[in-house]
TORPA-4810 file (N, C-alpha, C, O; in nm, 3 decimals):
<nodes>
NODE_1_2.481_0.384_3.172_2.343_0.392_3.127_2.338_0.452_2.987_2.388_0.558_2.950_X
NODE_2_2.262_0.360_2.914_2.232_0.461_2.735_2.138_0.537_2.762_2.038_0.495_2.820_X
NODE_3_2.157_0.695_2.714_2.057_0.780_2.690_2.078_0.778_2.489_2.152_0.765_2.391_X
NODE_4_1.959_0.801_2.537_1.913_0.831_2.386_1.783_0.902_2.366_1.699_0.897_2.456_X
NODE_5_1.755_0.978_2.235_1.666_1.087_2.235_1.580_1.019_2.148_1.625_0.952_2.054_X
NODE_6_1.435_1.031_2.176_1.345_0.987_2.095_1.291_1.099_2.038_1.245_1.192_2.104_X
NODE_7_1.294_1.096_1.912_1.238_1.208_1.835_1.108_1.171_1.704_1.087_1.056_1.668_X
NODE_8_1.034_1.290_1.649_0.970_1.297_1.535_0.910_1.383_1.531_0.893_1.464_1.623_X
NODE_9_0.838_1.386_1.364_0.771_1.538_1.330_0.632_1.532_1.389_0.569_1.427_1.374_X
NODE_10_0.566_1.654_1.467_0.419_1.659_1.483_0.333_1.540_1.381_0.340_1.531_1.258_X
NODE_11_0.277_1.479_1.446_0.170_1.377_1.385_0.243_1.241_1.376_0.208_1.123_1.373_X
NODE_12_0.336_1.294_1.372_0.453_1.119_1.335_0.397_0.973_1.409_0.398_0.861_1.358_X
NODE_13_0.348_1.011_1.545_0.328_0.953_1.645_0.428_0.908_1.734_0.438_0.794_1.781_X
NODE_14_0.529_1.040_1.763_0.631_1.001_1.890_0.568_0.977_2.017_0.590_0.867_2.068_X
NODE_15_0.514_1.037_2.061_0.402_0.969_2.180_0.397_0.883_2.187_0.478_0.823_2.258_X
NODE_16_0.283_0.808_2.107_0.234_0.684_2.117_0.360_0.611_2.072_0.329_0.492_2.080_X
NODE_17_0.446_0.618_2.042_0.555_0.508_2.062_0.634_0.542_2.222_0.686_0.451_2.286_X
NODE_18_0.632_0.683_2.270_0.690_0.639_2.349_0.617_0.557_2.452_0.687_0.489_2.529_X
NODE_19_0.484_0.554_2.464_0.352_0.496_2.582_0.433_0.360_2.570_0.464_0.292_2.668_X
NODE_20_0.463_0.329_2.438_0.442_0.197_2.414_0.591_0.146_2.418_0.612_0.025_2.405_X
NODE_21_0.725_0.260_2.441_0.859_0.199_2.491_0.834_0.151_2.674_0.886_0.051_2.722_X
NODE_22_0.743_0.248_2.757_0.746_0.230_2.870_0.679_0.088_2.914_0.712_0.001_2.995_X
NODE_23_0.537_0.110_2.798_0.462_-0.081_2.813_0.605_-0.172_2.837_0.624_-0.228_2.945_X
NODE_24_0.700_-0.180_2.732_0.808_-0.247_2.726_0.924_-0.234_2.801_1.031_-0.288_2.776_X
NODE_25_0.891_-0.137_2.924_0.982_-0.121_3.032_1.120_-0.047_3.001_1.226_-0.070_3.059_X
NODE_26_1.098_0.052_2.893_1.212_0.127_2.868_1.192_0.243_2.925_1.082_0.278_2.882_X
NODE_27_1.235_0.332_3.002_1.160_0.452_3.058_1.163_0.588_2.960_1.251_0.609_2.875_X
NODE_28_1.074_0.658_2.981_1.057_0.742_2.861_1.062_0.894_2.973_0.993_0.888_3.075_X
NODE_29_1.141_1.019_2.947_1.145_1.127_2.983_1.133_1.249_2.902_1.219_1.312_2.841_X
NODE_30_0.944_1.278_2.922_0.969_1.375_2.809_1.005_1.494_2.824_1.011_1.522_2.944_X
NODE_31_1.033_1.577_2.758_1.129_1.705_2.798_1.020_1.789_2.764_1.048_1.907_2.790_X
NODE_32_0.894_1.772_2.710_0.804_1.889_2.712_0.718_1.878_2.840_0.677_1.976_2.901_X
NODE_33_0.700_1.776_2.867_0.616_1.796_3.040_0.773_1.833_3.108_0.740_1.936_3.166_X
NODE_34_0.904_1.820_3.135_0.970_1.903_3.212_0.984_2.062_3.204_1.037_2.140_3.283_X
NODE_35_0.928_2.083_3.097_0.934_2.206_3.036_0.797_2.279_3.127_0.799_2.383_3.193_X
NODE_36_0.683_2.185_3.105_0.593_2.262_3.173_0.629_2.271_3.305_0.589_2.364_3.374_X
NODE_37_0.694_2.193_3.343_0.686_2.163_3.490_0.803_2.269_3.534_0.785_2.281_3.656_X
NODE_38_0.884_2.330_3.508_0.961_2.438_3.529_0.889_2.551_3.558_0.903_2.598_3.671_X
NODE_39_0.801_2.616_3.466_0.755_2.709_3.476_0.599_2.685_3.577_0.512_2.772_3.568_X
NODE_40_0.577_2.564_3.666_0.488_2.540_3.682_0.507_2.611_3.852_0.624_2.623_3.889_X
NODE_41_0.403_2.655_3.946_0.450_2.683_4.090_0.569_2.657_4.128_0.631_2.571_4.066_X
NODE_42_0.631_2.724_4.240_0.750_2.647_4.277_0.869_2.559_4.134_0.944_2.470_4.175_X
NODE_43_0.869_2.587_4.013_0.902_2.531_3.933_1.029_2.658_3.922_1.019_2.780_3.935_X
NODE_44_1.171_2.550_3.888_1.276_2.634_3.880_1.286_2.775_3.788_1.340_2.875_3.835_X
NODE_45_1.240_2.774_3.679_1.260_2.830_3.619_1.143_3.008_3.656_1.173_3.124_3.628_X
NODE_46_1.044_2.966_3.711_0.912_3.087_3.735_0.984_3.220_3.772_0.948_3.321_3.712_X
NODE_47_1.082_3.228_3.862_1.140_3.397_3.925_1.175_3.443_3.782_1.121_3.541_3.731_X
NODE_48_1.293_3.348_3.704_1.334_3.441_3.592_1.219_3.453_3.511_1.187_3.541_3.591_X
NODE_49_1.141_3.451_3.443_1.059_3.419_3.341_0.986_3.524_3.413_1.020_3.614_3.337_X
NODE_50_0.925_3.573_3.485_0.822_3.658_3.554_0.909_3.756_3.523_0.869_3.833_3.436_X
NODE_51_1.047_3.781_3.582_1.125_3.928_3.621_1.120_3.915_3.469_1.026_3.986_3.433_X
NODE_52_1.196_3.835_3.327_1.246_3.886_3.226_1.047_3.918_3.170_1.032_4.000_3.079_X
NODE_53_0.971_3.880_3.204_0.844_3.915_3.076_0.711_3.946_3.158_0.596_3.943_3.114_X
NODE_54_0.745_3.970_3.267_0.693_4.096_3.358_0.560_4.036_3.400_0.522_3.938_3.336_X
NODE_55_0.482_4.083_3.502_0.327_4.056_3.552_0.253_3.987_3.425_0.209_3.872_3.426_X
NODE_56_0.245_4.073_3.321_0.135_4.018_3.213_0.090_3.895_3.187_-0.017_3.859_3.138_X
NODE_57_0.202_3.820_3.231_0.194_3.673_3.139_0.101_3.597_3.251_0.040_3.493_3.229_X
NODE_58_0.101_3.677_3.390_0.016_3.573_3.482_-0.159_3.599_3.500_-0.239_3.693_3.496_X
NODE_59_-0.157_3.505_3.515_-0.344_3.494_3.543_-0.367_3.384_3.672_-0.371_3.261_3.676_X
NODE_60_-0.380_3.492_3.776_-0.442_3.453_3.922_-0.284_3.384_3.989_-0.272_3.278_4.050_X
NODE_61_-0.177_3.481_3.954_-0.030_3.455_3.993_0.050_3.323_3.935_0.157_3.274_3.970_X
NODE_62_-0.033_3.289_3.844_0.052_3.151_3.791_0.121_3.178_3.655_0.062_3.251_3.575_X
NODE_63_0.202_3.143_3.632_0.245_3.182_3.445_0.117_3.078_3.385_0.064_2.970_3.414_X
NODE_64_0.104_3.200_3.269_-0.032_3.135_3.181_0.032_3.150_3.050_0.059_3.249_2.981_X
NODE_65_0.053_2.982_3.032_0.173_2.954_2.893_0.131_2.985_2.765_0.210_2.983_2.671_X
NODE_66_-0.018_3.021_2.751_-0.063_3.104_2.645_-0.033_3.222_2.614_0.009_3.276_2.511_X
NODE_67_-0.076_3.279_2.782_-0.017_3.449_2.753_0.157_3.462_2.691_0.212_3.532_2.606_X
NODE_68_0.203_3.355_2.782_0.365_3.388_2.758_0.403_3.300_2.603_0.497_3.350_2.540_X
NODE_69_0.355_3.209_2.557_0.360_3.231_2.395_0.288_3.280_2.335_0.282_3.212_2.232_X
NODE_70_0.202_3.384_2.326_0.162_3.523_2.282_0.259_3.649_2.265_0.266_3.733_2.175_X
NODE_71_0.329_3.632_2.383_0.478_3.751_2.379_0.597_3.655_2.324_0.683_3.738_2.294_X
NODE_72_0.648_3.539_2.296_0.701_3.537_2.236_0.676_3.439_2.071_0.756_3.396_1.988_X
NODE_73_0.565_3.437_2.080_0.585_3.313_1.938_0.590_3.406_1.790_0.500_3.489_1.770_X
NODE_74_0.667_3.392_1.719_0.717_3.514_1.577_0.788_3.579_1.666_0.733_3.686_1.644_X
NODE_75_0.875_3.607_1.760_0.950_3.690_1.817_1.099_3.605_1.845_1.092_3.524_1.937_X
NODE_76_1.190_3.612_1.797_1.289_3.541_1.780_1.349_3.612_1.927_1.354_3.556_2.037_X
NODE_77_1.381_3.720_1.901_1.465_3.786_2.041_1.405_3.719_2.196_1.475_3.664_2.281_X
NODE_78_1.291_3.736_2.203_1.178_3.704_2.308_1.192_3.558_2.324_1.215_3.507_2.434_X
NODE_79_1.183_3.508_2.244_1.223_3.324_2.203_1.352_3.262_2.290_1.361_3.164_2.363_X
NODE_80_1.448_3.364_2.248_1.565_3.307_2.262_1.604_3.344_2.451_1.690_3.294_2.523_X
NODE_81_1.490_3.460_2.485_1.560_3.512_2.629_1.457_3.396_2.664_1.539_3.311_2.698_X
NODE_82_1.346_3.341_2.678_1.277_3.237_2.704_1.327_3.085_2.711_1.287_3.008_2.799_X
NODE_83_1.393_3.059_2.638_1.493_2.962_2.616_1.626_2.940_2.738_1.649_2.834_2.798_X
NODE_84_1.687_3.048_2.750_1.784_3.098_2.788_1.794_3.080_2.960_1.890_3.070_3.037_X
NODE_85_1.602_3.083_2.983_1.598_3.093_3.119_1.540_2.960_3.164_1.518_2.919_3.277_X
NODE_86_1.521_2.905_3.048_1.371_2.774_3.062_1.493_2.634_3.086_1.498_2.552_3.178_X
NODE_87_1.570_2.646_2.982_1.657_2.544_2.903_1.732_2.463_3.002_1.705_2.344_3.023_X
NODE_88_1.839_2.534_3.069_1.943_2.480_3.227_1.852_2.416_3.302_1.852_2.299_3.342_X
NODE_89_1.747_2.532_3.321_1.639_2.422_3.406_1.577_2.294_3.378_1.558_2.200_3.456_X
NODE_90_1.539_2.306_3.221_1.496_2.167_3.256_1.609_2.081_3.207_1.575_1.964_3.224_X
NODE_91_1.740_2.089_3.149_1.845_2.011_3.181_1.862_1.969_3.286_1.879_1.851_3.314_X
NODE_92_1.861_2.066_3.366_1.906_1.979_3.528_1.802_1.881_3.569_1.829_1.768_3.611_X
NODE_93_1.685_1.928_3.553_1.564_1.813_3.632_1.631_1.717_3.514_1.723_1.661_3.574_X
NODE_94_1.631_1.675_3.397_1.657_1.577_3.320_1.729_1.496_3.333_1.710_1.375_3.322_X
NODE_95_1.831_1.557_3.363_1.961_1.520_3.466_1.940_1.376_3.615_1.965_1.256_3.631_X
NODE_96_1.863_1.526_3.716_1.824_1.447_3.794_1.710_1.293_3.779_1.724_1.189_3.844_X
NODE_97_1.622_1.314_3.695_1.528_1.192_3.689_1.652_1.110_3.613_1.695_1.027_3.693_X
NODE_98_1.705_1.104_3.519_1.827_1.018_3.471_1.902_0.928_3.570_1.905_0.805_3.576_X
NODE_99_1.980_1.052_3.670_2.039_0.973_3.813_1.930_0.876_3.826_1.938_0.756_3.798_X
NODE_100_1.799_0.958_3.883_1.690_0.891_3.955_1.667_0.750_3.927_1.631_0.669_4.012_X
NODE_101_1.697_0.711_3.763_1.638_0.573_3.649_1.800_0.510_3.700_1.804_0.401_3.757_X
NODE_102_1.906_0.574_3.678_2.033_0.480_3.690_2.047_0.415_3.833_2.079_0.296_3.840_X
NODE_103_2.023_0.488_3.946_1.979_0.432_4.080_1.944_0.306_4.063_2.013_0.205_4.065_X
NODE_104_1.794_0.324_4.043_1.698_0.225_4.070_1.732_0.121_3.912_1.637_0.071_3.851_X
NODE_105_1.874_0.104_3.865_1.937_-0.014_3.845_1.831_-0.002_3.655_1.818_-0.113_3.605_X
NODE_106_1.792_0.071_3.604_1.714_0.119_3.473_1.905_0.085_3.432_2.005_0.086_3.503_X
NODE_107_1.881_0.059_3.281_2.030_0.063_3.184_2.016_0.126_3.064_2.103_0.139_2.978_X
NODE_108_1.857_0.181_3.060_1.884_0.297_2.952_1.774_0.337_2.979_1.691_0.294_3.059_X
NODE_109_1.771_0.464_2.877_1.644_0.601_2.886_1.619_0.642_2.781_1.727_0.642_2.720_X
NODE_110_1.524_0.689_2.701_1.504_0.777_2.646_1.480_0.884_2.689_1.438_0.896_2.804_X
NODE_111_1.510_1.036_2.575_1.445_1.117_2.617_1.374_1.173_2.525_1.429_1.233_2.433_X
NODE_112_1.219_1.163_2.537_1.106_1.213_2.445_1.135_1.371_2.406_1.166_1.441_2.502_X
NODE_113_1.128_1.446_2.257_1.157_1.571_2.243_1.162_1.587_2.084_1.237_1.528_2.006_X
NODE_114_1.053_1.691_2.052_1.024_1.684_1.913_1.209_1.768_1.839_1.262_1.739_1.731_X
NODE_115_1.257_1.862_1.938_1.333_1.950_1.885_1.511_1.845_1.903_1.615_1.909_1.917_X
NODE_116_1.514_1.713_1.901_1.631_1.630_1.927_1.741_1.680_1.777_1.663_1.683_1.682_X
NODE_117_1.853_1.709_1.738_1.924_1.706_1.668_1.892_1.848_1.542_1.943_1.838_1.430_X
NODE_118_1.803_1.975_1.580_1.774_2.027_1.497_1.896_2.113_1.455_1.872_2.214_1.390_X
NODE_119_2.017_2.085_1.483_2.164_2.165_1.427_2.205_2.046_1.356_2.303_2.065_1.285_X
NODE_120_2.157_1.928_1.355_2.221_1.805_1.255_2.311_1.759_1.331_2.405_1.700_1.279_X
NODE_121_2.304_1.778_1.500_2.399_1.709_1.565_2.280_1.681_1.662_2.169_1.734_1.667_X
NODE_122_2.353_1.546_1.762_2.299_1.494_1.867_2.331_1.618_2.001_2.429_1.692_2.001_X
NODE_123_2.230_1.615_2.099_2.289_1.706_2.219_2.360_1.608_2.332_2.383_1.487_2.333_X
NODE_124_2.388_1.730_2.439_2.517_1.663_2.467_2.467_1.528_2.571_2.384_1.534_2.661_X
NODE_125_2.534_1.427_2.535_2.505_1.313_2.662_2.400_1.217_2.586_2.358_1.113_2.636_X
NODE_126_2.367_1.258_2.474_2.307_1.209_2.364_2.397_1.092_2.297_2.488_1.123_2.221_X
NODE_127_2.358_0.906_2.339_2.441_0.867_2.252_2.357_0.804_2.112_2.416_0.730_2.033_X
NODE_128_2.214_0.843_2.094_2.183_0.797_1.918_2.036_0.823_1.957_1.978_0.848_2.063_X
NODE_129_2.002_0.809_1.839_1.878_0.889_1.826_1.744_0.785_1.787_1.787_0.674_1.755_X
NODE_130_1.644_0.791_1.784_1.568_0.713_1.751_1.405_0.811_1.661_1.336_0.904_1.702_X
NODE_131_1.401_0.757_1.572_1.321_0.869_1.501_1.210_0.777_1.433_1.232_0.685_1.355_X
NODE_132_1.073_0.827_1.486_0.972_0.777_1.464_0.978_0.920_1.319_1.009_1.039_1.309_X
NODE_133_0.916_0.789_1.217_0.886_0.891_1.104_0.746_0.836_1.043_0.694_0.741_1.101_X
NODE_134_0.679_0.893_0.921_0.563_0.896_0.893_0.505_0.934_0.758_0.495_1.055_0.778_X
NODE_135_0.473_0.920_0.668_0.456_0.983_0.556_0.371_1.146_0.595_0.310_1.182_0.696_X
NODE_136_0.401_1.217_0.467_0.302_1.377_0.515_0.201_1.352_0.499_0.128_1.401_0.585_X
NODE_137_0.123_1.264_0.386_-0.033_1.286_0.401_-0.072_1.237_0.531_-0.158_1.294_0.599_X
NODE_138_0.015_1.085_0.583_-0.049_1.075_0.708_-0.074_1.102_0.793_-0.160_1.054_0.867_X
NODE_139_0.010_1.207_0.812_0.027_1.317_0.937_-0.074_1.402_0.948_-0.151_1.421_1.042_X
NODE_140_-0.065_1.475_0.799_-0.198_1.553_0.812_-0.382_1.501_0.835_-0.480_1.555_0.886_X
NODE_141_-0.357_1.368_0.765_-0.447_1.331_0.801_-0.481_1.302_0.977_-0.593_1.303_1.026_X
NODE_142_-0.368_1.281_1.042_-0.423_1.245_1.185_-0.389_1.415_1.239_-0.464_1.441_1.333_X
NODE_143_-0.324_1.500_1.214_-0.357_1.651_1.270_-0.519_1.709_1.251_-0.591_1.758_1.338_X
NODE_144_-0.547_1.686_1.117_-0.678_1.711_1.116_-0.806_1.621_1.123_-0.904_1.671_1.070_X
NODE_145_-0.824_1.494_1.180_-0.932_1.412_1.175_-0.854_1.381_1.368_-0.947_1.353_1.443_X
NODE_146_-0.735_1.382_1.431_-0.702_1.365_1.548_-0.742_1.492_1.617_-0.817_1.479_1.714_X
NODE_147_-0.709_1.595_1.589_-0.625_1.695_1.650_-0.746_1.833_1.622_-0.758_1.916_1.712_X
NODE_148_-0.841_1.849_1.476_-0.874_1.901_1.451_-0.844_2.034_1.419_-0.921_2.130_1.425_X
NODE_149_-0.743_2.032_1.390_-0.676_2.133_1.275_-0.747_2.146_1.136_-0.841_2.079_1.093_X
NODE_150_-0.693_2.225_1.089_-0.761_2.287_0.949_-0.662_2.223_0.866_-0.569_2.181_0.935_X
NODE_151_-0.647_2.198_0.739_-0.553_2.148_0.638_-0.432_2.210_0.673_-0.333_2.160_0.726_X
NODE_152_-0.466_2.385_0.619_-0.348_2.483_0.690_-0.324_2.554_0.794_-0.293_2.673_0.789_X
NODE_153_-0.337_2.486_0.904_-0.296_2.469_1.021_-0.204_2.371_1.026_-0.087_2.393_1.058_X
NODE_154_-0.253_2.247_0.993_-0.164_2.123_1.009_-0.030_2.151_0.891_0.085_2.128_0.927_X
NODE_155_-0.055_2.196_0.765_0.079_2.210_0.694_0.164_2.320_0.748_0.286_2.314_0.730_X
NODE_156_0.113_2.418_0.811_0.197_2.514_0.927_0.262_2.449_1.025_0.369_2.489_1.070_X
NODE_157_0.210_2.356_1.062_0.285_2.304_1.240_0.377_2.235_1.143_0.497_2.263_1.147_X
NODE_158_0.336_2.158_1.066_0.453_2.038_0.949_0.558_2.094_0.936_0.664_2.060_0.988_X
NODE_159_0.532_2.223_0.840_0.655_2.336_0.784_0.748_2.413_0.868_0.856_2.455_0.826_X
NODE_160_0.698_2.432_1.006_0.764_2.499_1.118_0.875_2.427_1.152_0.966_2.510_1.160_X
NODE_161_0.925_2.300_1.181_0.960_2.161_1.236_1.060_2.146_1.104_1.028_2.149_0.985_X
NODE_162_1.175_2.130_1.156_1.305_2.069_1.052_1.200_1.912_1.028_1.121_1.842_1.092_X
NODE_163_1.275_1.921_0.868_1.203_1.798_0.800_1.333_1.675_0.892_1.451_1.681_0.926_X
NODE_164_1.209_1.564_0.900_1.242_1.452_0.974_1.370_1.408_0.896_1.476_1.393_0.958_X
NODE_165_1.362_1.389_0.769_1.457_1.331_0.670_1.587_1.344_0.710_1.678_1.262_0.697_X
NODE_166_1.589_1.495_0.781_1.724_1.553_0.773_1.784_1.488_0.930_1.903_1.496_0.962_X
NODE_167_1.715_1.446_0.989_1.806_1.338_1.124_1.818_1.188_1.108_1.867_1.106_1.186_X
NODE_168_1.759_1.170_0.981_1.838_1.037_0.923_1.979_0.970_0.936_2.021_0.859_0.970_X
NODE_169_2.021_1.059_0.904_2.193_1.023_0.914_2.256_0.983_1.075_2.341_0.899_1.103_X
NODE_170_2.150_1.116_1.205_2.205_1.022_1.347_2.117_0.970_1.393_2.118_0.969_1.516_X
NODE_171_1.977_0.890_1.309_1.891_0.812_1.387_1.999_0.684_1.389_2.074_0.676_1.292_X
NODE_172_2.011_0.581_1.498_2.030_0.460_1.536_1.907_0.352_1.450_1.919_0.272_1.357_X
NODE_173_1.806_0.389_1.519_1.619_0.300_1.483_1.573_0.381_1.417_1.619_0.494_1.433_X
NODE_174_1.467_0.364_1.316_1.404_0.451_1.297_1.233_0.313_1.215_1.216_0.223_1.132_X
NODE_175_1.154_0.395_1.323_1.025_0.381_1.295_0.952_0.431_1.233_0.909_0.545_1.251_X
NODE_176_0.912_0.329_1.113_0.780_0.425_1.044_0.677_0.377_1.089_0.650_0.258_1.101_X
NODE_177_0.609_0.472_1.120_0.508_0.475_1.181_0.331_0.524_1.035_0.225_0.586_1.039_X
NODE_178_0.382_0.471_0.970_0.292_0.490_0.839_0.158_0.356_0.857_0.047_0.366_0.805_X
NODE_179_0.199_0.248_0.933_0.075_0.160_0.911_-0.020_0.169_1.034_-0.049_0.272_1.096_X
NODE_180_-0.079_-0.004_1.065_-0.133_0.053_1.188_-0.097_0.015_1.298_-0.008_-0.070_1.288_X
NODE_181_-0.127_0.041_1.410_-0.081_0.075_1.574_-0.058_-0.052_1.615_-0.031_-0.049_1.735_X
NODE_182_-0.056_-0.172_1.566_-0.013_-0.322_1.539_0.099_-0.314_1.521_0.168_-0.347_1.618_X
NODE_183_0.178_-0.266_1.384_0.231_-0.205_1.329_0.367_-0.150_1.416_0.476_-0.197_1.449_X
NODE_184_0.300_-0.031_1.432_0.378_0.045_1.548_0.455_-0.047_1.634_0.574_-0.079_1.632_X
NODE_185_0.344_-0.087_1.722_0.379_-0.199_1.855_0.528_-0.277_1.822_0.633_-0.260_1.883_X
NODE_186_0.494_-0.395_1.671_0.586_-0.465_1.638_0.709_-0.402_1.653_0.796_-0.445_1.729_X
NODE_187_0.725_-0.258_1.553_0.849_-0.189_1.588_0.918_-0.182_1.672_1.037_-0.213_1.681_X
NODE_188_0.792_-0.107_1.799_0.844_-0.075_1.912_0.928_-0.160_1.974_1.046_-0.140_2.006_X
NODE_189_0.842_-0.286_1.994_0.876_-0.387_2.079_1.042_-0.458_2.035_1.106_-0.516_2.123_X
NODE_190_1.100_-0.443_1.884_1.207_-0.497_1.813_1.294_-0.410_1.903_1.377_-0.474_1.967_X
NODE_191_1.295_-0.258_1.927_1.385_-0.175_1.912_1.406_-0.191_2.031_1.518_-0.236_2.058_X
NODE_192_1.318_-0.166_2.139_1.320_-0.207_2.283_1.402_-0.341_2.323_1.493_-0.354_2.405_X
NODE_193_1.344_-0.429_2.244_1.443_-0.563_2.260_1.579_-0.546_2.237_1.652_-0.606_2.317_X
NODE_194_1.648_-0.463_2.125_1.779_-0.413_2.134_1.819_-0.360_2.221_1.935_-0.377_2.259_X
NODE_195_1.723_-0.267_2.285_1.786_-0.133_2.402_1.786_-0.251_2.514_1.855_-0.227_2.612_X
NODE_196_1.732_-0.347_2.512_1.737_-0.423_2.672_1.841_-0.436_2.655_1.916_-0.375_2.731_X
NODE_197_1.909_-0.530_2.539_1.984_-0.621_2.508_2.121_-0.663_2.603_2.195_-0.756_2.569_X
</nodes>
């Protein structure tokens, strides 16, 4: 089975390409809903995350992912024990839905994830990358007329985020996603036709 990581910068429109790999029957696994879903009830990751950052973070016994990026967001140390406890976990579910797609006879996957290659390498089990990219004004323009961000808000989330440019070298595809959602589609649908292939 090909795995491969679908990536891009906030606004790029990795989403909406991935909606539109699954239209085309490629399955899409994003790693930020596994992320929520860890820390969610019964979610692997909740015992550690409670014991390492204590009662506070809950509201009416549930982790409240605001409170808990409140204690760690500008906190690198806090970041990294968050990581540390979050990360295995949702590898493994990733893992498992992967089996789950190779089962049921799937011959490749993506996996949706803004943070794919930010050491300038692929992760592991990663065989190429696919990188929806975008010009900056356009981005900002859909952070703030989409999203309703402030100018600098949206050049904050931009600036936070390794520049796209720099996973050029292990994108496989790479989509610009600069025209319109026509546009997009055509892409999509080319690249997908390779991944069937």
């Amino acid at each position: 089975m090909k795995i491969l990581g679908l990536t891009g910068g906030i606004g790029a429109g990795k989403s909406e390409a991935a909606r539109m790999f699954e239209e085309f029957e490629i399955p899409v696994i994003d790693a930020d809903r596994v992320g929520h879903a860890v820390l969610e009830p019964g979610g692997a990751a909740v015992e550690g995350v409670i014991e390492a950052f204590g009662p506070e973070i809950l509201t009416d016994g549930i982790i409240d992912r605001s409170k808990l990026a409140s204690r760690t967001f500008g906190n690198s140390g806090a970041l990294a024990r968050l990581n540390a406890l979050t990360h295995p976990a949702v590898g493994a579910e990733i893992g498992k839905r992967i089996a789950d797609l190779a089962a049921k006879g799937n011959r490749c996957v993506l996996i949706e994830a803004a943070l794919h290659a930010e050491n300038g390498k692929l992760g592991p089990g990663i065989e190429g990358l696919v990188l929806v990219t975008c010009p900056r004004e356009e981005r900002l323009r859909r952070l703030t007329s989409g999203r309703g961000m402030t100018v600098e808000q949206a050049n904050a989330r931009i600036d936070a985020q390794t520049p796209p440019e720099t996973k050029i070298p292990l994108a496989r595809w790479i989509i610009n996603n600069g025209g319109s959602v026509g546009d997009l589609r055509r892409c999509v649908a080319q690249v997908a036709g390779e991944l069937s292939a």
